[in-house]
PQR file of N, CA, C, O and H, with PARSE charges and radii, in Angstrom:
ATOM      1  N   UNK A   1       0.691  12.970  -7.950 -0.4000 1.5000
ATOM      2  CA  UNK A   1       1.913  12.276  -7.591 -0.0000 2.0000
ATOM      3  C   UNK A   1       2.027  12.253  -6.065  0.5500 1.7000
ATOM      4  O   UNK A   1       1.557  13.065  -5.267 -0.5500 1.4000
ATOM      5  N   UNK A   2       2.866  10.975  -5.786 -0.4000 1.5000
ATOM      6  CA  UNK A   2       2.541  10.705  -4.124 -0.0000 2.0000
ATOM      7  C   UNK A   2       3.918  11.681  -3.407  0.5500 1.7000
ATOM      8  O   UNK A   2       4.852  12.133  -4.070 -0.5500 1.4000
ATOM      9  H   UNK A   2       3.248  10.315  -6.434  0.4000 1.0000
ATOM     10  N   UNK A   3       3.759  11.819  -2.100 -0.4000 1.5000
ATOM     11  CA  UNK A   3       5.037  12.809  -1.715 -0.0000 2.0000
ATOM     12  C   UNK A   3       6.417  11.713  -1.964  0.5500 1.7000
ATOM     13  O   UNK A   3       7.556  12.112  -2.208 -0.5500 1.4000
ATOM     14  H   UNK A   3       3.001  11.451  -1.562  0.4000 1.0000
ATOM     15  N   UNK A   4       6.004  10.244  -1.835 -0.4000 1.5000
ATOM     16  CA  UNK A   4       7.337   9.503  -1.765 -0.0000 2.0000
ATOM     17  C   UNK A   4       7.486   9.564  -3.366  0.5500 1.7000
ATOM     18  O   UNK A   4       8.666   9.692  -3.695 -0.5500 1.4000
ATOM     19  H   UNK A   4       5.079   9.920  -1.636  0.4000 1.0000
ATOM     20  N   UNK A   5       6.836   9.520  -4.144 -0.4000 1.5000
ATOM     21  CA  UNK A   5       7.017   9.312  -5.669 -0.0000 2.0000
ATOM     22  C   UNK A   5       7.848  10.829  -6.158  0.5500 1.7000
ATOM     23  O   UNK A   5       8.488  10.877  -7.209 -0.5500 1.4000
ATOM     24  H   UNK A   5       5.878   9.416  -3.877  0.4000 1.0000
ATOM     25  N   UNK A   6       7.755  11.682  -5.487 -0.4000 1.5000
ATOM     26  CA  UNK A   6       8.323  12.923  -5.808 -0.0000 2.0000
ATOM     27  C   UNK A   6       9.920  12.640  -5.414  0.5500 1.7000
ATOM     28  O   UNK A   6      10.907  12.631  -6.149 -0.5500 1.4000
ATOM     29  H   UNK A   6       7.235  11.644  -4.634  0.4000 1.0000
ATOM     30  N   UNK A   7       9.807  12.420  -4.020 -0.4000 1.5000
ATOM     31  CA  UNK A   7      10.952  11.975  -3.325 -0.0000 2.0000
ATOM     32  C   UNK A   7      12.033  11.414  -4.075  0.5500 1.7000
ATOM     33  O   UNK A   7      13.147  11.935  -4.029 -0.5500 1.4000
ATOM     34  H   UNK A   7       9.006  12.427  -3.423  0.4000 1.0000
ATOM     35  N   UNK A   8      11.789  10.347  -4.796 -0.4000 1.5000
ATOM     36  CA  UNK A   8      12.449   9.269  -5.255 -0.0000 2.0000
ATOM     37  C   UNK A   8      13.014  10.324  -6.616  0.5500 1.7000
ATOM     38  O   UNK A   8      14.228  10.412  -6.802 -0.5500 1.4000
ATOM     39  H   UNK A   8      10.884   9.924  -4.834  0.4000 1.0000
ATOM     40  N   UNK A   9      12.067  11.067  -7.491 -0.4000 1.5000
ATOM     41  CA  UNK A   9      12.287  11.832  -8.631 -0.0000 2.0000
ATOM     42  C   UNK A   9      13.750  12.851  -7.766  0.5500 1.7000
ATOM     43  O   UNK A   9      14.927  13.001  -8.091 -0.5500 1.4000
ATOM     44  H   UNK A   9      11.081  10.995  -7.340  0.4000 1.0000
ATOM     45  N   UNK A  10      12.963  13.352  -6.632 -0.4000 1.5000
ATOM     46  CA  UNK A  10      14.548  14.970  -6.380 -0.0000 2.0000
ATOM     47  C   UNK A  10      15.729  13.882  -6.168  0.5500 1.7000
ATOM     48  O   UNK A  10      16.859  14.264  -6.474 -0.5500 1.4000
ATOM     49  H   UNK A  10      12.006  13.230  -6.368  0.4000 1.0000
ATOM     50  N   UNK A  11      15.571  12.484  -5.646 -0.4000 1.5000
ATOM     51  CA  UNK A  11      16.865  12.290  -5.406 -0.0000 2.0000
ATOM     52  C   UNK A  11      17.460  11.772  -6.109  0.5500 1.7000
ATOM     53  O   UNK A  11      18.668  11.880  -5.898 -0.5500 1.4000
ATOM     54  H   UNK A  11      14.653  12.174  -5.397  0.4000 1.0000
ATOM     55  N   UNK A  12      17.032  10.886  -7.382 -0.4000 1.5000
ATOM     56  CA  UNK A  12      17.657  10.545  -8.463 -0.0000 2.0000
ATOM     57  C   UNK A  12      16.926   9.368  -9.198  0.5500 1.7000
ATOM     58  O   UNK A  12      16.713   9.276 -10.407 -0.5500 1.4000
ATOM     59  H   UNK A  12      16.051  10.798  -7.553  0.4000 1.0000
ATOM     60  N   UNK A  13      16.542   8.370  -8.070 -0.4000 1.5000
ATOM     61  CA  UNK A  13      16.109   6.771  -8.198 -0.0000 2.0000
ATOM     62  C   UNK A  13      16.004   6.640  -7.038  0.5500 1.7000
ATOM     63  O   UNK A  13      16.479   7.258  -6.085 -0.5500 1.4000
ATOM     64  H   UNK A  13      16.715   8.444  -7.087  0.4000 1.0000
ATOM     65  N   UNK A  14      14.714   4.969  -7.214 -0.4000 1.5000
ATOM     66  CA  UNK A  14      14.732   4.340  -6.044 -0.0000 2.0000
ATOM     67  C   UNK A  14      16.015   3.524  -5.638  0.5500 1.7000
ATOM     68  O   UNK A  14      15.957   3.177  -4.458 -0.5500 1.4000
ATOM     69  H   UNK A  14      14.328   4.467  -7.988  0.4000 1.0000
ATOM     70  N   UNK A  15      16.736   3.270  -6.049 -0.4000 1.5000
ATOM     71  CA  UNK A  15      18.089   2.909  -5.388 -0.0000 2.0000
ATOM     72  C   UNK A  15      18.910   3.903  -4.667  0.5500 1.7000
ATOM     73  O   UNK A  15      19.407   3.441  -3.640 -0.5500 1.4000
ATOM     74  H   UNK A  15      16.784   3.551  -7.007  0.4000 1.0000
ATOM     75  N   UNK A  16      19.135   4.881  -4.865 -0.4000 1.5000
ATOM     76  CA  UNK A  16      19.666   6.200  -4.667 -0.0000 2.0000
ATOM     77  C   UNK A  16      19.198   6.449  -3.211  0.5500 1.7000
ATOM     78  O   UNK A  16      19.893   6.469  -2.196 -0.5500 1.4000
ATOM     79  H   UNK A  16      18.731   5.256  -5.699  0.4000 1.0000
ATOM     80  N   UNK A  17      17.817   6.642  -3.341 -0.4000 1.5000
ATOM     81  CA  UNK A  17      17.131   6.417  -1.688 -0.0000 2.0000
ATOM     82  C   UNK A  17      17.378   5.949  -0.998  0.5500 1.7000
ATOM     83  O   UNK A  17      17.725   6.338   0.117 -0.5500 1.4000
ATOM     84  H   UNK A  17      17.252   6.626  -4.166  0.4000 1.0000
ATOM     85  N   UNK A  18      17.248   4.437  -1.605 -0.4000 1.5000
ATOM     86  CA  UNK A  18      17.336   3.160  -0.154 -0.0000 2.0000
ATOM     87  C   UNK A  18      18.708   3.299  -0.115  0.5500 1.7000
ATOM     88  O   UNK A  18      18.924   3.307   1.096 -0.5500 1.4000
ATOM     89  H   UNK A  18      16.966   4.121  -2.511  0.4000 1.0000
ATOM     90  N   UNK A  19      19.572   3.392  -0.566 -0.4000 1.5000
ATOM     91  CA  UNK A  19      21.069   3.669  -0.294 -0.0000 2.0000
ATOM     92  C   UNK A  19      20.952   4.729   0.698  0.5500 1.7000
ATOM     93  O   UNK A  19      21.767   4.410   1.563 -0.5500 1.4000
ATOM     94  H   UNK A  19      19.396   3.385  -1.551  0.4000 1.0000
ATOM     95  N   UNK A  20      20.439   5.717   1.019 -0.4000 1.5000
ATOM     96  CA  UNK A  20      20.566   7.021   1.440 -0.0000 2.0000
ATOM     97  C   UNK A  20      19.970   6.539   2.952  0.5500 1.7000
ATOM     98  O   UNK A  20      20.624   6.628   3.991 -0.5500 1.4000
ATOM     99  H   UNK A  20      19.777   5.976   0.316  0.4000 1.0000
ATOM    100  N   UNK A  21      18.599   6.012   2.855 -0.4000 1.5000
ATOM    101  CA  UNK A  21      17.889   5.104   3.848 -0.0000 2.0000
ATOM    102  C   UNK A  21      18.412   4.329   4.800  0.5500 1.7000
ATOM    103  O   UNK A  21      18.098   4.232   5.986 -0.5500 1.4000
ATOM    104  H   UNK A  21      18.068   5.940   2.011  0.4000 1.0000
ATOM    105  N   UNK A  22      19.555   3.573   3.940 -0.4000 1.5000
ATOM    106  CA  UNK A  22      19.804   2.041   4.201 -0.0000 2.0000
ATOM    107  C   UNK A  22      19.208   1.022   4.286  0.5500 1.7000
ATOM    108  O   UNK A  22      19.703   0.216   5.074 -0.5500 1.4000
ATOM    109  H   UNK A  22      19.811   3.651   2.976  0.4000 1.0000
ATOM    110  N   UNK A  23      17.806   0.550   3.486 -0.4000 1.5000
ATOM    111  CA  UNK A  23      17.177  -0.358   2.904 -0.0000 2.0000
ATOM    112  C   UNK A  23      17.576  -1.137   1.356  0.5500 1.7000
ATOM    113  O   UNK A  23      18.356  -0.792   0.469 -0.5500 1.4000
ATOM    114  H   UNK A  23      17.404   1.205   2.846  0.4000 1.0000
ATOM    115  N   UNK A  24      16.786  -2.169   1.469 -0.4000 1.5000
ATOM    116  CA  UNK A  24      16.821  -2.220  -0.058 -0.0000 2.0000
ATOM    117  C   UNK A  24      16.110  -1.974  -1.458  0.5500 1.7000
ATOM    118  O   UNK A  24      15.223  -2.827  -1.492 -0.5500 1.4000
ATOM    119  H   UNK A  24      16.152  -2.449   2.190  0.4000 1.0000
ATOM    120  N   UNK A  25      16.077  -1.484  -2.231 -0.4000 1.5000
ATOM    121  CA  UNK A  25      15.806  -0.662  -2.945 -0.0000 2.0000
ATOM    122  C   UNK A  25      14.560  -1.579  -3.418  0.5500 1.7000
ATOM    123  O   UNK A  25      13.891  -0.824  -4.123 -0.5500 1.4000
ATOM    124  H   UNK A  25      16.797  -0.791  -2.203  0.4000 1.0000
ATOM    125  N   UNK A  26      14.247  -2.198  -3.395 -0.4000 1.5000
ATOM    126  CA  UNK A  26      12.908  -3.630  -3.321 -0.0000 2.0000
ATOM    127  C   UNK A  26      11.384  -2.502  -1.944  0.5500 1.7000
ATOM    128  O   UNK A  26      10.153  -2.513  -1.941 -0.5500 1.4000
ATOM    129  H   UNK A  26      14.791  -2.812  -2.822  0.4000 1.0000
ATOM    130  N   UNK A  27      12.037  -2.028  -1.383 -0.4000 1.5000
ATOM    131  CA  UNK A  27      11.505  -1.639   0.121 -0.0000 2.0000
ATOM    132  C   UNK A  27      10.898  -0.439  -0.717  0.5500 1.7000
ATOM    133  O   UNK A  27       9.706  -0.276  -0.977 -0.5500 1.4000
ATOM    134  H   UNK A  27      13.037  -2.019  -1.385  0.4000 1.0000
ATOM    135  N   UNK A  28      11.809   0.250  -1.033 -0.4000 1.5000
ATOM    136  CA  UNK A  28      11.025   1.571  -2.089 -0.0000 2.0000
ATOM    137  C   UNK A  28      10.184   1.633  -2.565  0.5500 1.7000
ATOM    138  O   UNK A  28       9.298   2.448  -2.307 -0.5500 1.4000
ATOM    139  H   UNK A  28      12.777   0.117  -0.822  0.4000 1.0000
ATOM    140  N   UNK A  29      10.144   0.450  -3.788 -0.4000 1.5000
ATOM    141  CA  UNK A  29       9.571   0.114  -4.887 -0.0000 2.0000
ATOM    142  C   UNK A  29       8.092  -0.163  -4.311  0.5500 1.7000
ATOM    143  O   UNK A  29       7.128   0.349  -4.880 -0.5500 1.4000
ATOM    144  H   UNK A  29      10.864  -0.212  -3.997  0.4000 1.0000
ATOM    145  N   UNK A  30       7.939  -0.904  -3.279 -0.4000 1.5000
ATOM    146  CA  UNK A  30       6.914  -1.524  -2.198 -0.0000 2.0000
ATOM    147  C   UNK A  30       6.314  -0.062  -1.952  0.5500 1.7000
ATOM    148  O   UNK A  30       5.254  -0.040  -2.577 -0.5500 1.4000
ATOM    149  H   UNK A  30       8.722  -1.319  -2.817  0.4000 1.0000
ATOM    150  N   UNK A  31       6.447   0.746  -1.537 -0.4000 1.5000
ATOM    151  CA  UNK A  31       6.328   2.000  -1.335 -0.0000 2.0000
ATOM    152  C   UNK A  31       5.491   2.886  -2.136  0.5500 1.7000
ATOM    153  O   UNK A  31       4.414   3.474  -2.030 -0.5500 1.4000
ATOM    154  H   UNK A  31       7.309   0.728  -1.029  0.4000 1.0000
ATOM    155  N   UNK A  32       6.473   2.732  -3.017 -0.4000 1.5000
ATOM    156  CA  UNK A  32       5.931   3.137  -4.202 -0.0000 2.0000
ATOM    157  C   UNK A  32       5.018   2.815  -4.831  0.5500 1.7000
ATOM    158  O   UNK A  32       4.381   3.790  -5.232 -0.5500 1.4000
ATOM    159  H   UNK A  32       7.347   2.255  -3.104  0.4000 1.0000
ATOM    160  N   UNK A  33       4.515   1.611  -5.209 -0.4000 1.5000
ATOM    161  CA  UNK A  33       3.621   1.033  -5.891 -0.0000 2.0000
ATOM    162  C   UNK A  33       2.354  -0.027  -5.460  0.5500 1.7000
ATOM    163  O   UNK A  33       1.261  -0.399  -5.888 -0.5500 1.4000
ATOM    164  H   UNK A  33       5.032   0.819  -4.883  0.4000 1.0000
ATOM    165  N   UNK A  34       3.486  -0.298  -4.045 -0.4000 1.5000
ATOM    166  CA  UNK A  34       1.779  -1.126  -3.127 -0.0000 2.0000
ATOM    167  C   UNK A  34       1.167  -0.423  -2.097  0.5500 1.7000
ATOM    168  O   UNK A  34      -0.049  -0.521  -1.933 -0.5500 1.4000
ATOM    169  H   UNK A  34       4.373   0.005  -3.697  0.4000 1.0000
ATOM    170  N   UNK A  35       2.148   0.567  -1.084 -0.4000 1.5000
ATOM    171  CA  UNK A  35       1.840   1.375   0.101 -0.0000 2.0000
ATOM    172  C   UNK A  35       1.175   2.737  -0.109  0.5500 1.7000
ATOM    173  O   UNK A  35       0.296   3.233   0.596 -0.5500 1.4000
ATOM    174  H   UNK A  35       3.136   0.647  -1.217  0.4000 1.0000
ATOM    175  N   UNK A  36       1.911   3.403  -1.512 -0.4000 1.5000
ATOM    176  CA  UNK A  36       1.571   4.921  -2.171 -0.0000 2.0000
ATOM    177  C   UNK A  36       2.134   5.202  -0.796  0.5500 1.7000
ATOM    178  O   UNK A  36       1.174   5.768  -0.273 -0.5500 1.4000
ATOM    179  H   UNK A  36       2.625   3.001  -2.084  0.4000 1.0000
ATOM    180  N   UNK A  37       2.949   5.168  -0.017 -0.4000 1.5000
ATOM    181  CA  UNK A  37       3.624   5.917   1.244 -0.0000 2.0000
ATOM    182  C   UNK A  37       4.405   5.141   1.884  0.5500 1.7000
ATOM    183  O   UNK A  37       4.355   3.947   2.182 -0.5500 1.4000
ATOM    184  H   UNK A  37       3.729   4.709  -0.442  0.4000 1.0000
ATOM    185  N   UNK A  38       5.549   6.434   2.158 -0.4000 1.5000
ATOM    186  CA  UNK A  38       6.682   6.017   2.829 -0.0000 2.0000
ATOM    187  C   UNK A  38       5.975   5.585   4.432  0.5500 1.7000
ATOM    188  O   UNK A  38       4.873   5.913   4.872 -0.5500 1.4000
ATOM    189  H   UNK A  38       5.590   7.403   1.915  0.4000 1.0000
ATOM    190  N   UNK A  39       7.319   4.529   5.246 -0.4000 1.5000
ATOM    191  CA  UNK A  39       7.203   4.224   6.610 -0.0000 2.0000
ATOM    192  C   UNK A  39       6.944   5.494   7.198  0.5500 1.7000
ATOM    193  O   UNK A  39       7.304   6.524   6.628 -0.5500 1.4000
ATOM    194  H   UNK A  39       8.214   4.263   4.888  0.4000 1.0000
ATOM    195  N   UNK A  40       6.270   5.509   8.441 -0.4000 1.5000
ATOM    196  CA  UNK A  40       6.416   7.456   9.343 -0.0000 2.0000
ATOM    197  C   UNK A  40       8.084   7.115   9.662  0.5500 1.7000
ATOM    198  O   UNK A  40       8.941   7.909   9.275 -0.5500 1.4000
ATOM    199  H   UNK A  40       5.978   4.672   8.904  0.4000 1.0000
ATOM    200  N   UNK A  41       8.341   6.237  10.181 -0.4000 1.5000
ATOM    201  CA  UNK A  41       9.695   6.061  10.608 -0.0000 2.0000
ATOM    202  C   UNK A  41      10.703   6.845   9.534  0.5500 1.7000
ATOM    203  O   UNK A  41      11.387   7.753  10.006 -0.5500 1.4000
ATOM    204  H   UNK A  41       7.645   5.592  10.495  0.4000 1.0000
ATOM    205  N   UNK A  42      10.792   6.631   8.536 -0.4000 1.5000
ATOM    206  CA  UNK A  42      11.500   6.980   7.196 -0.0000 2.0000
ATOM    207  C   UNK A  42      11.317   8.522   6.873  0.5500 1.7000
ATOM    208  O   UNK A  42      11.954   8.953   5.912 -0.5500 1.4000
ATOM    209  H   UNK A  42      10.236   5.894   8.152  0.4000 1.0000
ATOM    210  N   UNK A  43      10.590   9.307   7.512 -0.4000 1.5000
ATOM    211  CA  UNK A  43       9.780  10.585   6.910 -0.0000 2.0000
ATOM    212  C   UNK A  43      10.697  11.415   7.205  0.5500 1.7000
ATOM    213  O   UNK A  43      11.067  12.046   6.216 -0.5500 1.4000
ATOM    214  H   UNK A  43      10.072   8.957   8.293  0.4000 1.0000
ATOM    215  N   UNK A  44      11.302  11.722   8.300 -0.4000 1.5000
ATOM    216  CA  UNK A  44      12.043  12.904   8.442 -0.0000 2.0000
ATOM    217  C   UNK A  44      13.398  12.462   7.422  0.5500 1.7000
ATOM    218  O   UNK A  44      13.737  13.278   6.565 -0.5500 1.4000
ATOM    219  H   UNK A  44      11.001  11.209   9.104  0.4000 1.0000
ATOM    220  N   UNK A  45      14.080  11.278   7.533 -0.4000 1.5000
ATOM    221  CA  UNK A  45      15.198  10.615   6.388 -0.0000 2.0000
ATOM    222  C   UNK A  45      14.887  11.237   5.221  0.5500 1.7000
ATOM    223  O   UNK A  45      15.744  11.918   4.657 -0.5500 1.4000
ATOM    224  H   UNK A  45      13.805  10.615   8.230  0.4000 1.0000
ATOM    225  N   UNK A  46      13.700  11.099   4.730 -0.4000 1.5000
ATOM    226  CA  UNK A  46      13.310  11.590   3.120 -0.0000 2.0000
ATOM    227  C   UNK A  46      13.359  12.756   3.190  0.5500 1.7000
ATOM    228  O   UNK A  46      14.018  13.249   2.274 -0.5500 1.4000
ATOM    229  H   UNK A  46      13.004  10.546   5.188  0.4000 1.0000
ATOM    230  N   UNK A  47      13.062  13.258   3.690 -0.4000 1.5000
ATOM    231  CA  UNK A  47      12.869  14.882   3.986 -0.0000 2.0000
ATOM    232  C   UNK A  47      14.056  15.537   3.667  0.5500 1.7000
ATOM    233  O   UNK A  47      14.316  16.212   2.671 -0.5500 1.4000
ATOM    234  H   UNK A  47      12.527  12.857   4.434  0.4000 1.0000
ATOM    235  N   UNK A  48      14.856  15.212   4.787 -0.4000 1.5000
ATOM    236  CA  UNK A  48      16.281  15.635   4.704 -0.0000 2.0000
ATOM    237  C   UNK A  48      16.811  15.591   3.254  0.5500 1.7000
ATOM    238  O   UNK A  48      17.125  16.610   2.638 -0.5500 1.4000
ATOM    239  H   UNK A  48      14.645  14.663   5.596  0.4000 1.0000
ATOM    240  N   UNK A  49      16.919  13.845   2.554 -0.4000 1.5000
ATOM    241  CA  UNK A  49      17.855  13.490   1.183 -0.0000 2.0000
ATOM    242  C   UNK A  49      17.236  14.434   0.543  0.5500 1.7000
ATOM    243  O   UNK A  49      18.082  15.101  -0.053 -0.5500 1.4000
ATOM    244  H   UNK A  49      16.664  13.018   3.055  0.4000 1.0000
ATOM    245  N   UNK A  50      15.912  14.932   0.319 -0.4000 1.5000
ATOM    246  CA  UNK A  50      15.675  15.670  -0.864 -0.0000 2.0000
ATOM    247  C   UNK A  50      15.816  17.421  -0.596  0.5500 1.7000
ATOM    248  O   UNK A  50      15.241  18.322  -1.207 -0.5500 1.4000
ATOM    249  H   UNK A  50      15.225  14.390   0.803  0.4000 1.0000
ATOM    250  N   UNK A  51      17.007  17.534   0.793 -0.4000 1.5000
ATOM    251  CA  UNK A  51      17.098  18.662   1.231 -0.0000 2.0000
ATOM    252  C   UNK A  51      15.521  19.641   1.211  0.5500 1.7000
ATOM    253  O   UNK A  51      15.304  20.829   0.973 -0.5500 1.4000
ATOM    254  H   UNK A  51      17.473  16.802   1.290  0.4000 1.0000
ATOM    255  N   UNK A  52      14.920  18.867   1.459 -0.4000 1.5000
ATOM    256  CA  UNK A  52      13.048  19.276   2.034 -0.0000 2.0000
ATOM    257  C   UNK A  52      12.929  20.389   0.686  0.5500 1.7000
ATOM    258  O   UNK A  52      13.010  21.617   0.654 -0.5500 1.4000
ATOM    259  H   UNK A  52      15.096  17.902   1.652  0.4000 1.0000
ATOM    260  N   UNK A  53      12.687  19.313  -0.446 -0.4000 1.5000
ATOM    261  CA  UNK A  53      12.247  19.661  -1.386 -0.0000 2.0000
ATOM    262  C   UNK A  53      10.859  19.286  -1.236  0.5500 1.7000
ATOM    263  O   UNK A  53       9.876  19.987  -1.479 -0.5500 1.4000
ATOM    264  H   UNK A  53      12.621  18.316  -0.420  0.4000 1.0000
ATOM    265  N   UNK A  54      10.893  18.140  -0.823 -0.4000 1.5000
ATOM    266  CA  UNK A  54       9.710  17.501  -0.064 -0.0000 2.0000
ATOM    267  C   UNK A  54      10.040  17.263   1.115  0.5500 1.7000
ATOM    268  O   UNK A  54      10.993  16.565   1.462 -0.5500 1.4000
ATOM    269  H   UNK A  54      11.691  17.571  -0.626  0.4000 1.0000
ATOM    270  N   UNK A  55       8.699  18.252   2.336 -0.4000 1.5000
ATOM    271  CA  UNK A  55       8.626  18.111   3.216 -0.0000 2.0000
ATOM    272  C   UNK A  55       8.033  16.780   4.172  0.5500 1.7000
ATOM    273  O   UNK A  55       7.451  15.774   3.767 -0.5500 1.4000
ATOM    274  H   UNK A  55       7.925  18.819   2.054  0.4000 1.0000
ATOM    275  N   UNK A  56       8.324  17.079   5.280 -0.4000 1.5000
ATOM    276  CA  UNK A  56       7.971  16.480   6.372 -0.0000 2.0000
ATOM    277  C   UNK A  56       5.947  16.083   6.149  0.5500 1.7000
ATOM    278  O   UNK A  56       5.426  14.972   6.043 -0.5500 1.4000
ATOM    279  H   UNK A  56       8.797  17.897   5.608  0.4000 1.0000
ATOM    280  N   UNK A  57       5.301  17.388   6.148 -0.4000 1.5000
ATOM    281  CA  UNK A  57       4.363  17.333   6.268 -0.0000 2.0000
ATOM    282  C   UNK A  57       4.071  16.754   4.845  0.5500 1.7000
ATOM    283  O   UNK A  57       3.099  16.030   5.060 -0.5500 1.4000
ATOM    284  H   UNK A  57       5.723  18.290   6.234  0.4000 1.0000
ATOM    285  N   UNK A  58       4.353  16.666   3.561 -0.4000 1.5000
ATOM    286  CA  UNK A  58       4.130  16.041   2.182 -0.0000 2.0000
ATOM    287  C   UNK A  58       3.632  14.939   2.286  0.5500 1.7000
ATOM    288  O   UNK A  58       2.525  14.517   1.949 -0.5500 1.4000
ATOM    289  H   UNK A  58       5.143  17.253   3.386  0.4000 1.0000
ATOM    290  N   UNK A  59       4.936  14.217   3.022 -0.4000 1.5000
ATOM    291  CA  UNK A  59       5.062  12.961   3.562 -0.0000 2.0000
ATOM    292  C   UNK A  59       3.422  12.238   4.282  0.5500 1.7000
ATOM    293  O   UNK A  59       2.466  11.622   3.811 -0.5500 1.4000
ATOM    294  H   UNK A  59       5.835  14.559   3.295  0.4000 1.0000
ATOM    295  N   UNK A  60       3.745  12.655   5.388 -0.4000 1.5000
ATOM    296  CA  UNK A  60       2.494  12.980   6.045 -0.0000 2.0000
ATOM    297  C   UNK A  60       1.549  12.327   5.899  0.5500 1.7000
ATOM    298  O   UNK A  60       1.092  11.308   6.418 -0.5500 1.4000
ATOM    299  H   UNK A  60       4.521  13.156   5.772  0.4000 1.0000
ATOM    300  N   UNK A  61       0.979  13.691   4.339 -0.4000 1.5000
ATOM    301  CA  UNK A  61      -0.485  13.711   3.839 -0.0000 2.0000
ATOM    302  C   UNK A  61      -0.551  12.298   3.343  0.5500 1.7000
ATOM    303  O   UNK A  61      -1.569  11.742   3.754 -0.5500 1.4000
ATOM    304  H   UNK A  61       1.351  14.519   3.917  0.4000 1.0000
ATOM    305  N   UNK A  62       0.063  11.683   2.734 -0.4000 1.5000
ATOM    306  CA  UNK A  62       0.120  10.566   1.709 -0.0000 2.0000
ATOM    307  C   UNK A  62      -0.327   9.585   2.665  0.5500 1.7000
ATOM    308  O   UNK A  62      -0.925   8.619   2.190 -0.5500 1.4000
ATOM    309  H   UNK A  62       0.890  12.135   2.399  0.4000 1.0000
ATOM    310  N   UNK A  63      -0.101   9.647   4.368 -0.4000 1.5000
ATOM    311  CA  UNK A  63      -1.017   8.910   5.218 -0.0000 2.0000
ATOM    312  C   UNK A  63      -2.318   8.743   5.369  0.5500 1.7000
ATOM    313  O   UNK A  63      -3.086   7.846   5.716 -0.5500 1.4000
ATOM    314  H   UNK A  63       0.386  10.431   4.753  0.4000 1.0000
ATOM    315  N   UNK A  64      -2.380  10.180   4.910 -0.4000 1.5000
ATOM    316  CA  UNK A  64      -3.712  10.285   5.193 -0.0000 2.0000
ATOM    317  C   UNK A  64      -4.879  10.304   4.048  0.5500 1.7000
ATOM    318  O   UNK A  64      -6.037  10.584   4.359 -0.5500 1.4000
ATOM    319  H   UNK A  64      -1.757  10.910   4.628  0.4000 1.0000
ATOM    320  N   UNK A  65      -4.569  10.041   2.925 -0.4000 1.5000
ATOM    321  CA  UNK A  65      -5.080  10.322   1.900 -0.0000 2.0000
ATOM    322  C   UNK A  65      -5.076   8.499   2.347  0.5500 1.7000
ATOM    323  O   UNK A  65      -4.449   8.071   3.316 -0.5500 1.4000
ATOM    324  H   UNK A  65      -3.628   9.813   2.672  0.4000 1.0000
ATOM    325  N   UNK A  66      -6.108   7.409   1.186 -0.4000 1.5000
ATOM    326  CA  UNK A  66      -6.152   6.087   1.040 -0.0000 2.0000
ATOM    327  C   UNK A  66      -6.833   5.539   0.237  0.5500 1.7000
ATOM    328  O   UNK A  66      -6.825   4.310   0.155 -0.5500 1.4000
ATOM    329  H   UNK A  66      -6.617   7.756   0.399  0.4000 1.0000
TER
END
């Protein structure tokens, strides 16, 4: 499982996120299923909503993995 795919699970939904984000929940989904990773821009944001259930560095890896 990808660190954003976890992400989306601690916080409830991909709507829930992009609400949290301030995107639209379309942007997630993109994420999710075409990118397998969040923006770097977005990383510390996610971090935080899932009160760093998933970290910073989680995030990260999912860059670097392809």
């Amino acid at each position: 499982m990808t660190a954003i795919a976890k992400a989306v699970e601690v916080v409830g939904s991909q709507t829930a996120l992009a609400k949290v984000l301030g995107v639209k929940q379309a942007y997630v989904w993109n994420w999710l299923k075409l990118h397998k990773r969040a923006p770097a821009k977005y990383i510390r944001r996610i971090a935080q909503a899932t009160d760093y259930q998933v970290t910073e560095s989680d995030l990260l890896i999912d860059h670097e993995v392809k």
